[in-house]
C-alpha positions as CSV (number, residue, x, y, z in Angstrom):
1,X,-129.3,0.9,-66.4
2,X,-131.4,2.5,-63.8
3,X,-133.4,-0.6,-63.0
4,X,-130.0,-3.0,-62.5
5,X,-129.0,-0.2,-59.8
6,X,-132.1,0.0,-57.9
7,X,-132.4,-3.8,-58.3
8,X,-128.6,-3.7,-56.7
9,X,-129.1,-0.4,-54.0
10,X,-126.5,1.3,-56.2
11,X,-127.0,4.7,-55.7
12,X,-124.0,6.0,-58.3
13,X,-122.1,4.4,-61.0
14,X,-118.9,3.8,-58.2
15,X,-121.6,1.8,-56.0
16,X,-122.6,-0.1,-59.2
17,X,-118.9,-1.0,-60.0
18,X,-117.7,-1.9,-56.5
19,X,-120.9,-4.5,-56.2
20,X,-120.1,-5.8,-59.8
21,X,-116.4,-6.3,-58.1
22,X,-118.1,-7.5,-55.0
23,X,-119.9,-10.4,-56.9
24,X,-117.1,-11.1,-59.2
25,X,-115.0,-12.4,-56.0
26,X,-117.7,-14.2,-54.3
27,X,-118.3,-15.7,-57.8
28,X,-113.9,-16.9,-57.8
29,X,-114.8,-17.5,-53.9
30,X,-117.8,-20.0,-55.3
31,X,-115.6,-21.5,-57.9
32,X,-113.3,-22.7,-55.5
33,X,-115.8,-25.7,-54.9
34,X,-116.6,-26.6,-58.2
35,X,-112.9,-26.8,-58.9
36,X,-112.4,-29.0,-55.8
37,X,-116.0,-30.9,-56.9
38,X,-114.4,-31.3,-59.8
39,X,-110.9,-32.8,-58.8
40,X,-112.6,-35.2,-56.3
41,X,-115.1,-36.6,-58.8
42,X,-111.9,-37.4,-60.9
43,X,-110.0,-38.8,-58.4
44,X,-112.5,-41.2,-56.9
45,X,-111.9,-39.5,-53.4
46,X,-111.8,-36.2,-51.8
47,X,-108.6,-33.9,-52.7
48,X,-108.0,-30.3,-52.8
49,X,-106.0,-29.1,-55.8
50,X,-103.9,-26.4,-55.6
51,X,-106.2,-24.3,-58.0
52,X,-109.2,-24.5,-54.9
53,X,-106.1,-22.4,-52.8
54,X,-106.0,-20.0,-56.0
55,X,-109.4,-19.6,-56.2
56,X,-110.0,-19.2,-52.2
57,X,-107.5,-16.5,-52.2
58,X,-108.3,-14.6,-55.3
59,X,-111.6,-14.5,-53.9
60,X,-111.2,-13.9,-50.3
61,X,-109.0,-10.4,-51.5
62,X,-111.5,-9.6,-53.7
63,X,-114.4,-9.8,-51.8
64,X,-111.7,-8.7,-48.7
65,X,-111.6,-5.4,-50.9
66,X,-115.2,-5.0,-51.2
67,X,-115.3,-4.9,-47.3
68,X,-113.1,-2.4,-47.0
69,X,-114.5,0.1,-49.3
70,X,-118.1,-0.5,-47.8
71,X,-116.2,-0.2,-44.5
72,X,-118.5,-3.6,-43.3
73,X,-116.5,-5.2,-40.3
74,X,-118.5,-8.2,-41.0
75,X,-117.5,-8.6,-44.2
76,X,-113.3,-8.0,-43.1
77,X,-113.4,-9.8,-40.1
78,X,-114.7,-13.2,-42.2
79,X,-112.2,-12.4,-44.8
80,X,-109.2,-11.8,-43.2
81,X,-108.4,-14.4,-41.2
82,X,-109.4,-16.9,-44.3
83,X,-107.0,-15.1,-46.7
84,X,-104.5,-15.1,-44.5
85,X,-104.9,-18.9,-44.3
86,X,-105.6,-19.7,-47.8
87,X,-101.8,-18.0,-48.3
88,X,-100.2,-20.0,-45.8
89,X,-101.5,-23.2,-47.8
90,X,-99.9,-21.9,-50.6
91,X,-96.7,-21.0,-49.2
92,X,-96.5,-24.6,-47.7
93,X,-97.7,-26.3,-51.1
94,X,-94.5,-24.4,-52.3
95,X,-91.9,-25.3,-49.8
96,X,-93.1,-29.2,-50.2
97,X,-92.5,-28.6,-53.8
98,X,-89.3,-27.3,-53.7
99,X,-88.4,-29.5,-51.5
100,X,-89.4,-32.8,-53.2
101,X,-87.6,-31.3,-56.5
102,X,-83.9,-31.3,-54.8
């Protein structure tokens, strides 16, 4: 156990779980692309499922999170504005929805 936190620069189990968080959102941020990859290979052209919105989001708070608690403005300020994005995207996806079922 000590190894995999020096290996990580965790200095106490809370440092170890906050990077284990840290990765697990970059890791939904990453699969964003393989879901869009994915999608696109399948359609014979480029497309952006809904899911790559998901996954941006899930992952942008989660690594958004990670920011805060290691207080790194470099981190916030290149999530924030994305997340923000990624939920206006959804919130359109949902009004063209509703709006093609009535």
């Amino acid at each position: 156990m000590y190894q995999l936190m020096s290996m990580l620069h965790a200095e106490t189990a809370g440092d170890l779980i906050w990077i284990v968080i840290g990765l697990f959102g970059q890791l939904m941020f990453t699969g964003r692309f393989i879901v869009q990859w994915i999608a696109s290979e399948r359609a014979g052209h480029s497309v952006v499922p809904v899911a790559f919105w998901y996954f941006s989001i899930f992952g942008g708070l989660v690594v958004l999170a990670y920011g805060i608690h290691k207080v790194d403005p470099v981190i916030i300020l290149g999530q924030l504005p994305g997340v923000l994005i990624y939920s206006r995207n959804l919130w359109l996806i949902r009004r063209d929805r509703r709006g093609s079922n009535g």
